[in-house]
Each structure stands twice: as C-alpha cells, then as structure tokens.
C-alpha positions as CSV (number, residue, x, y, z in Angstrom):
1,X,186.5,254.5,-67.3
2,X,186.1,256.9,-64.1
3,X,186.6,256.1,-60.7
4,X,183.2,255.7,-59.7
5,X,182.7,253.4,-62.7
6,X,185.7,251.6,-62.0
7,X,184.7,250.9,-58.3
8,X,181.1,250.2,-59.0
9,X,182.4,247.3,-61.2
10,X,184.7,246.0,-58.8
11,X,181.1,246.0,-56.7
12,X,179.0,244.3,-59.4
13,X,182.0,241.7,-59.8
14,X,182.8,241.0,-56.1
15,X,178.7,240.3,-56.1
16,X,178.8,238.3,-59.2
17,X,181.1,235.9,-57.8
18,X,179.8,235.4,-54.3
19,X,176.0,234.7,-55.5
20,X,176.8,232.7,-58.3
21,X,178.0,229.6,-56.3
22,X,176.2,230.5,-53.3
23,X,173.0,229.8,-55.2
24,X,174.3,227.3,-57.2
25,X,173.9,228.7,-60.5
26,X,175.2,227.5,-63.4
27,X,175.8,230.8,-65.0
28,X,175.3,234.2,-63.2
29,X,175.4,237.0,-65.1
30,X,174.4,241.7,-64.6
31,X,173.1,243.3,-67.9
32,X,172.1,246.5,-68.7
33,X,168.6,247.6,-70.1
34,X,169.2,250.2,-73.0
35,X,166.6,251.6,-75.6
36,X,165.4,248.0,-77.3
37,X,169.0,246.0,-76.3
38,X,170.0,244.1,-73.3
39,X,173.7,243.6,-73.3
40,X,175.6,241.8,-71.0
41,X,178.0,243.4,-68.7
42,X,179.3,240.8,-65.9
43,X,179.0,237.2,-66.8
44,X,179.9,234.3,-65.1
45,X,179.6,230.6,-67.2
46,X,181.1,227.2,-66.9
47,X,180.9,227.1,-70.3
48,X,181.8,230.6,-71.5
49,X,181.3,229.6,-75.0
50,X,177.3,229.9,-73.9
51,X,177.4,233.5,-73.2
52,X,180.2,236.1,-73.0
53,X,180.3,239.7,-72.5
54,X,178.9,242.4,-74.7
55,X,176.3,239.7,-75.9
56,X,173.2,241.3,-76.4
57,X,169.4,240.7,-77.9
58,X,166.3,242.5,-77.9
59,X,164.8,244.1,-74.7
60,X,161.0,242.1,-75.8
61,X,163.2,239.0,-76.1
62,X,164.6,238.3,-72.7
63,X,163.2,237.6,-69.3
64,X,165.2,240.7,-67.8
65,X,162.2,242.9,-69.2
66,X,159.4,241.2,-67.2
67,X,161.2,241.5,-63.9
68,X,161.9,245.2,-64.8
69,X,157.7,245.9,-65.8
C-alpha cells in the first residue's frame, strides 16, 4: 500500500466511523464496484459475524448497483 492509498483509507475510515452512529446505523459499511463483484472494503457491524471485510457478491445482486445506474 502507497501513501495516497494509505491516507485515503485513513479518510474512508475516519468517515465510516463518524456517520455510522451519527445516522444511527446499525452497520455502516464502503465497497468497491469491480467487473461483476462488490466486495467490501470498510465495514462497521455490531455483529461482525453479519458481514466482515473482503465479503463480496454479485454486482446484479446488491443494492449498491442501483444507486450507481
């Protein structure tokens, strides 16, 4: 990891955190759209035996898709 990468996770993170509990969400979580896969990169869970990071499932499967189109 780079740098830039580096600090643009400590970004993604620092957001993470703050919005999570500032909108009361149960679980927050930032993927990343790739050809047919979403995999998550950030997560945030109260249970973290619901979701973890590097979880991933079709693109045509998850919601992400329709906010992206």
């Amino acid at each position: 990891m780079n740098g830039a990468e580096s600090s643009s996770d400590a970004l993604i993170e620092g957001a993470r955190r703050m919005l999570g509990p500032y909108l009361r969400l149960d679980v927050a979580f930032v993927s990343q759209l790739g050809v047919g896969l979403r995999v998550l990169r950030h997560v945030d869970a109260a249970n973290e035996s619901v979701i973890s990071v590097g979880d991933g499932a079709p693109v045509e499967d998850s919601y992400c898709r329709s906010v992206v189109l």
